[in-house]
N, CA, C and O atoms as a GROMACS GRO file, in nm:
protein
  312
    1UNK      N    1   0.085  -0.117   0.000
    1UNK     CA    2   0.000   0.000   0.000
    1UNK      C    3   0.090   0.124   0.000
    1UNK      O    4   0.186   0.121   0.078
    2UNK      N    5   0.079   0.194  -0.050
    2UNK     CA    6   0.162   0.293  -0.089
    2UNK      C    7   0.128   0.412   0.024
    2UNK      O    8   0.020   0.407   0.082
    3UNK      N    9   0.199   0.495   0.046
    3UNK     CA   10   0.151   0.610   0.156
    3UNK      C   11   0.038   0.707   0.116
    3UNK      O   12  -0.039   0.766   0.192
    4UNK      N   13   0.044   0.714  -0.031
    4UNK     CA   14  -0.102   0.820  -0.080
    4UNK      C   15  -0.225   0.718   0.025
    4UNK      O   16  -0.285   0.758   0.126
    5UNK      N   17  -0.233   0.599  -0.033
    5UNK     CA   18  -0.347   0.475  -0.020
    5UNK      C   19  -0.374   0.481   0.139
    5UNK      O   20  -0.476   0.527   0.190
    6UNK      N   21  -0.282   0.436   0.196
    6UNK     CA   22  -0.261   0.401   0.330
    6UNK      C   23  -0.363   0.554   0.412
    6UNK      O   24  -0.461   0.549   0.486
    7UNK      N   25  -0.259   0.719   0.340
    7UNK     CA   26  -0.378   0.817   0.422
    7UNK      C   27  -0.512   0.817   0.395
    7UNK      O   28  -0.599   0.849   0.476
    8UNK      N   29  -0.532   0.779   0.276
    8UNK     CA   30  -0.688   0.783   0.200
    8UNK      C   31  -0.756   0.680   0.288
    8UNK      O   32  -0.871   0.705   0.323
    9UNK      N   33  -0.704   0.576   0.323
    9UNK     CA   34  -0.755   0.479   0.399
    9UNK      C   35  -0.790   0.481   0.559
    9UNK      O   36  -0.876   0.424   0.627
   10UNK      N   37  -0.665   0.592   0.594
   10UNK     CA   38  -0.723   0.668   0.746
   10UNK      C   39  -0.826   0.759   0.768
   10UNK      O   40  -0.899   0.776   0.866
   11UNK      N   41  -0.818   0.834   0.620
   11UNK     CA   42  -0.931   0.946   0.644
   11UNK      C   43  -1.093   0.858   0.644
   11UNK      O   44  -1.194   0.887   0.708
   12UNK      N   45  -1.072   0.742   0.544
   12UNK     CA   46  -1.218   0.668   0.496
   12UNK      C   47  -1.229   0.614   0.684
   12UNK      O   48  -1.329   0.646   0.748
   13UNK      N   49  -1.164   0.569   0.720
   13UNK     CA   50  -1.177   0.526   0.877
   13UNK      C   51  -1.231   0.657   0.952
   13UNK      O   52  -1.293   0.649   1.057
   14UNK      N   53  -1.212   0.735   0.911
   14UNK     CA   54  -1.176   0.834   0.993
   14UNK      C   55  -1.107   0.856   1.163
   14UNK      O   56  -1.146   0.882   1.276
   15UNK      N   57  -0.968   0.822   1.080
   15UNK     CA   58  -0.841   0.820   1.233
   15UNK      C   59  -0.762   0.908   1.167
   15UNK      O   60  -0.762   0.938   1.048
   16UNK      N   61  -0.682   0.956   1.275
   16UNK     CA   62  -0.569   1.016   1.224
   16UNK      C   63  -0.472   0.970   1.328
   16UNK      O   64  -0.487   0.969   1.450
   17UNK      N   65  -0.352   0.927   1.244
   17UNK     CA   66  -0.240   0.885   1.300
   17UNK      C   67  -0.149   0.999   1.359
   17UNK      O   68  -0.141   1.112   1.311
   18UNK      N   69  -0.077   0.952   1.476
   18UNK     CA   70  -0.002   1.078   1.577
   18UNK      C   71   0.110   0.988   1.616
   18UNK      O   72   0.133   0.872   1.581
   19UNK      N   73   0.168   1.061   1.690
   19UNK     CA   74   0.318   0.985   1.767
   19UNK      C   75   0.228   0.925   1.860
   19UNK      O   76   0.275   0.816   1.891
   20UNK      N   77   0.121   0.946   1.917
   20UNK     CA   78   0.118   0.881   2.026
   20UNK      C   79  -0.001   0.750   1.990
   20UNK      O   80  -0.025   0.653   2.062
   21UNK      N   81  -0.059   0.780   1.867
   21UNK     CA   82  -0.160   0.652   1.811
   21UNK      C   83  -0.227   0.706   1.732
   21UNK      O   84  -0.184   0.802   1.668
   22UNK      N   85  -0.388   0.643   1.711
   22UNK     CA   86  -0.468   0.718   1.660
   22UNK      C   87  -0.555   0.776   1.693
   22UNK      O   88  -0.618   0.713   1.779
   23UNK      N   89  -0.607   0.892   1.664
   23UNK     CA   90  -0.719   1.001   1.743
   23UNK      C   91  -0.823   0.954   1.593
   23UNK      O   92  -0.798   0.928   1.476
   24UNK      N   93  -0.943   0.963   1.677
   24UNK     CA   94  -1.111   0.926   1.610
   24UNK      C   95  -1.146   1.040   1.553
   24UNK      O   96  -1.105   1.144   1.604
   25UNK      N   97  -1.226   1.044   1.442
   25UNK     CA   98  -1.275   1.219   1.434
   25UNK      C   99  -1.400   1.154   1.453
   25UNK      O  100  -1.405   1.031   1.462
   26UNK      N  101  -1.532   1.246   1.462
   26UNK     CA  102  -1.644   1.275   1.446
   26UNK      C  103  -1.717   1.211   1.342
   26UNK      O  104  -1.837   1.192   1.363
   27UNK      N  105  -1.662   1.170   1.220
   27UNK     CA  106  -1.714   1.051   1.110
   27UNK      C  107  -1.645   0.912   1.123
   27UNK      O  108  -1.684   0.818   1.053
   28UNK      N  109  -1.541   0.898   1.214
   28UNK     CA  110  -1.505   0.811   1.251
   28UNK      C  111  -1.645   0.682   1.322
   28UNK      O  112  -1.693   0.572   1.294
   29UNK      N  113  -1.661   0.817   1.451
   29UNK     CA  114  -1.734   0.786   1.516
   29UNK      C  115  -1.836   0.760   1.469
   29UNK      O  116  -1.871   0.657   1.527
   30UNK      N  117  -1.916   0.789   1.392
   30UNK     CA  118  -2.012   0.765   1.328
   30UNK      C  119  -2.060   0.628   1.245
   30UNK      O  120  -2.159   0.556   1.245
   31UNK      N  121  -1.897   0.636   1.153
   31UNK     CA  122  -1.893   0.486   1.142
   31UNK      C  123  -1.848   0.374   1.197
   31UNK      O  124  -1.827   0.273   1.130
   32UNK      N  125  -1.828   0.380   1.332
   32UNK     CA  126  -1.840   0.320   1.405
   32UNK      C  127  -1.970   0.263   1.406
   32UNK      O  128  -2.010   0.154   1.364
   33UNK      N  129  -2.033   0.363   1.467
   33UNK     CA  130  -2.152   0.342   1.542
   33UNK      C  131  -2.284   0.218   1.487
   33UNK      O  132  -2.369   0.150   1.544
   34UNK      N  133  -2.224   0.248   1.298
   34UNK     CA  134  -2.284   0.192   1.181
   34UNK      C  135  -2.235   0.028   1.240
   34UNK      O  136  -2.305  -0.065   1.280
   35UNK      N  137  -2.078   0.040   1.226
   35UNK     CA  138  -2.061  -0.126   1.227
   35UNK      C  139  -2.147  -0.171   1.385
   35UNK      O  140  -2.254  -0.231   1.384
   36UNK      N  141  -2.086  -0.133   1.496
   36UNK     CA  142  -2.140  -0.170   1.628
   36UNK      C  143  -2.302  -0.201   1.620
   36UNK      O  144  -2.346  -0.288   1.696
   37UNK      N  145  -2.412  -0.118   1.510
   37UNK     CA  146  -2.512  -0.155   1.534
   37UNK      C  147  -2.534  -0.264   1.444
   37UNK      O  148  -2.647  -0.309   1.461
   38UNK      N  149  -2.443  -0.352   1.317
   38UNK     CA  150  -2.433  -0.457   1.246
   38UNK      C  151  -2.404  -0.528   1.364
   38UNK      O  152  -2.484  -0.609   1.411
   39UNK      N  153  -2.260  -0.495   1.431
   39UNK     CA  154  -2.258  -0.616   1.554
   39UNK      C  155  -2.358  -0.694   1.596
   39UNK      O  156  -2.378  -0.815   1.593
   40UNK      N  157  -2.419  -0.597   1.638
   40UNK     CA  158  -2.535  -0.580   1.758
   40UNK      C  159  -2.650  -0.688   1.741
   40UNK      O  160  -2.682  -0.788   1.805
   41UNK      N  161  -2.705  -0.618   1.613
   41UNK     CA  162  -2.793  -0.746   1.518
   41UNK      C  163  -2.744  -0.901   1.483
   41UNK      O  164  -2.816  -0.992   1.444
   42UNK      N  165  -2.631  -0.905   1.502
   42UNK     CA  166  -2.535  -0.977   1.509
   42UNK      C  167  -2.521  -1.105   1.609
   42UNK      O  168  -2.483  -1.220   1.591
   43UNK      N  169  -2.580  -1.016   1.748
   43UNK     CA  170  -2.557  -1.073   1.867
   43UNK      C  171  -2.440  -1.034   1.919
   43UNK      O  172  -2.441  -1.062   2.039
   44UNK      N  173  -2.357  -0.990   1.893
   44UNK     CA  174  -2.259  -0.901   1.987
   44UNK      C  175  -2.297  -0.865   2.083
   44UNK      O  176  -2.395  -0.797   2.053
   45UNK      N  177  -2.279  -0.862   2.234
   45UNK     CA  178  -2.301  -0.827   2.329
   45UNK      C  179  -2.173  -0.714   2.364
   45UNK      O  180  -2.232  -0.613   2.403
   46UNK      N  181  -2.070  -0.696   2.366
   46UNK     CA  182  -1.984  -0.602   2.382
   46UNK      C  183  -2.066  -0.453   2.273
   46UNK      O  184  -2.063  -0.334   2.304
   47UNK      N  185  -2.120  -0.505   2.169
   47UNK     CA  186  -2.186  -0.398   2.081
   47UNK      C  187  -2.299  -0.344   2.142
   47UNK      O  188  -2.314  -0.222   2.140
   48UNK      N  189  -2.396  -0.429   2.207
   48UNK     CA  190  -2.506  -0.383   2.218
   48UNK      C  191  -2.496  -0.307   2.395
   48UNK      O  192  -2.590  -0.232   2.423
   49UNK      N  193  -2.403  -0.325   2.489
   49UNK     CA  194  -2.328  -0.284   2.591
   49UNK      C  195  -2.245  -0.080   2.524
   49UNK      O  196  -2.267   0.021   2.592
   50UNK      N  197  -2.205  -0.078   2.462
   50UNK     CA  198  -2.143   0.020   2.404
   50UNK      C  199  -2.250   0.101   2.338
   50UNK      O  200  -2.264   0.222   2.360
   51UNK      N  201  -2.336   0.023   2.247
   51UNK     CA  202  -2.441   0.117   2.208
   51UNK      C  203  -2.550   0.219   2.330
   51UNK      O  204  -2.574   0.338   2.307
   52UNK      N  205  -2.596   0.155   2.439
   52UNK     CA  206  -2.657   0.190   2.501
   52UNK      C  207  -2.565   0.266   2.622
   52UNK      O  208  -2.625   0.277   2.729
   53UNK      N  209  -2.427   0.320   2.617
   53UNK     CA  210  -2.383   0.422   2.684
   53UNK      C  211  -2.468   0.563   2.593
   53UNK      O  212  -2.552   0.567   2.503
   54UNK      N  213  -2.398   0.662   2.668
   54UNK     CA  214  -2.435   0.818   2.643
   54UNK      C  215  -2.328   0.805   2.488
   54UNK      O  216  -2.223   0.740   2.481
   55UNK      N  217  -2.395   0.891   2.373
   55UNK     CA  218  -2.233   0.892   2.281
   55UNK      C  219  -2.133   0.991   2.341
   55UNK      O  220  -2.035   1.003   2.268
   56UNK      N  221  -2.127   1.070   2.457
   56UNK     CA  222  -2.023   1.144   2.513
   56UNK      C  223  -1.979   1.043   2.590
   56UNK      O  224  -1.864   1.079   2.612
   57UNK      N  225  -1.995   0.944   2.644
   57UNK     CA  226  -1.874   0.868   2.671
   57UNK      C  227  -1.788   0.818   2.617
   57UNK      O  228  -1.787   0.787   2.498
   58UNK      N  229  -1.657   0.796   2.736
   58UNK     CA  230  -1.503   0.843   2.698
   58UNK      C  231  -1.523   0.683   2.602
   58UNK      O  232  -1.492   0.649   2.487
   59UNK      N  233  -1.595   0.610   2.722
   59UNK     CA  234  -1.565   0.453   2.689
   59UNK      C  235  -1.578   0.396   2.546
   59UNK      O  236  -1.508   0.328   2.471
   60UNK      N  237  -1.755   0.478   2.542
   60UNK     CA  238  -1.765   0.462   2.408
   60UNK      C  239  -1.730   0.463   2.300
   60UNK      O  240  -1.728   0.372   2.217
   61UNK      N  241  -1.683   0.617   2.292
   61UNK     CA  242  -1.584   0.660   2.206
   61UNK      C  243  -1.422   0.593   2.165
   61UNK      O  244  -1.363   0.598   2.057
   62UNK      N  245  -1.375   0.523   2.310
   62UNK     CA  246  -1.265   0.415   2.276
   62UNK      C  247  -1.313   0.295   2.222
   62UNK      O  248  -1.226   0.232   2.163
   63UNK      N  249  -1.415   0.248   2.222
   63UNK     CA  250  -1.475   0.148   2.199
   63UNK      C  251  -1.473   0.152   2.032
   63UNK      O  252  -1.418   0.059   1.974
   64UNK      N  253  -1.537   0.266   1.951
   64UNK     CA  254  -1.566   0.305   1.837
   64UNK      C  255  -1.407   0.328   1.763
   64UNK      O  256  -1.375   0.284   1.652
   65UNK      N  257  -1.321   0.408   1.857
   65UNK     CA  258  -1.199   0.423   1.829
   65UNK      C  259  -1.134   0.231   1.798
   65UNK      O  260  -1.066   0.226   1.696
   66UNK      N  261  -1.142   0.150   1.840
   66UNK     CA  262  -1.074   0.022   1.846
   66UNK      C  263  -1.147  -0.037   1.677
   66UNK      O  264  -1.099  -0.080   1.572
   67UNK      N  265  -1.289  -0.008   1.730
   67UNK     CA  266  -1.318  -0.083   1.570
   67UNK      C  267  -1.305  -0.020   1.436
   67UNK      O  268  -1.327  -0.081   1.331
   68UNK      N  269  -1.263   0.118   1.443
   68UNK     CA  270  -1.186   0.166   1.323
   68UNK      C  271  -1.088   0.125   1.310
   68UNK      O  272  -1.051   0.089   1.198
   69UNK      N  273  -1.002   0.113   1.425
   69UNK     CA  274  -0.875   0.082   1.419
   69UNK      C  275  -0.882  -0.093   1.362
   69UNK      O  276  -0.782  -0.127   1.299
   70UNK      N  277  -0.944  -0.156   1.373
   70UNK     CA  278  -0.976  -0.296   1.317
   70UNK      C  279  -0.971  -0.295   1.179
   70UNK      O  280  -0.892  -0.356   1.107
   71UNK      N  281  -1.113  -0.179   1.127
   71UNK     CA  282  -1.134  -0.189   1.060
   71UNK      C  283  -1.018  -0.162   0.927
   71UNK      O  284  -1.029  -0.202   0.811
   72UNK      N  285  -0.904  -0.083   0.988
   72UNK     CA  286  -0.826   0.012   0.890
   72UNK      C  287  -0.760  -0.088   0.906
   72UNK      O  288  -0.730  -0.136   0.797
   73UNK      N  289  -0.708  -0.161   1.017
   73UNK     CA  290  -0.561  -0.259   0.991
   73UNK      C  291  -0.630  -0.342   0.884
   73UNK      O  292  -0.553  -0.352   0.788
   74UNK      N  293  -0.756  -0.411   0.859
   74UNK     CA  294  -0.752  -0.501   0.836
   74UNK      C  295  -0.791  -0.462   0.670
   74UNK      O  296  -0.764  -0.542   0.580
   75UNK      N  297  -0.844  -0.356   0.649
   75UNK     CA  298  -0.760  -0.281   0.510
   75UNK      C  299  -0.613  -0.311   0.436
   75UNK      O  300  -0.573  -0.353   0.327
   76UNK      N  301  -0.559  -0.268   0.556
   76UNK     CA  302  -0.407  -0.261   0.475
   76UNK      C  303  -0.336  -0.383   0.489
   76UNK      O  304  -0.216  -0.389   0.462
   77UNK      N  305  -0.417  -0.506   0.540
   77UNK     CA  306  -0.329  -0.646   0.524
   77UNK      C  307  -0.397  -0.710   0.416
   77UNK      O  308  -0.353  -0.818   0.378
   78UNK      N  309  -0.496  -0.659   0.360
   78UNK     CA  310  -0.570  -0.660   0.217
   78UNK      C  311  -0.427  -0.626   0.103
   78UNK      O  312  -0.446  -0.619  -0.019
   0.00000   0.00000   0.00000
């Protein structure tokens, strides 16, 4: 994956990579929220636990943060 691909592929996640990891934006979160409620229907119980916090939680928001981050690694081993 080339580095153009690889950022195009953080922004579609919506993460942005830092020295210290990745920070979520606001469409991140969002699509999160999309997969977690596929989980959910799913039977995921960690999904349907996360859905029913406040969306201003921290937890949540790490929660949403991890499955982008899933979602993007598992992009770039594509």
């Amino acid at each position: 994956m080339s580095p153009e691909e690889r950022q195009e592929a953080l922004e579609e996640h919506g993460l942005t990579e830092t020295q210290d990891g990745f920070v979520l934006s606001l469409r991140g979160f969002q699509k999160a929220a999309q997969r977690a409620w596929a989980l959910r229907d799913e039977g995921d119980e960690e999904a349907s636990r996360m859905l029913a916090l406040d969306p201003d939680d921290p937890l949540r928001w790490e929660y949403s943060r991890c499955l982008q981050i899933e979602a993007f690694s598992s992009e770039v081993r594509r």
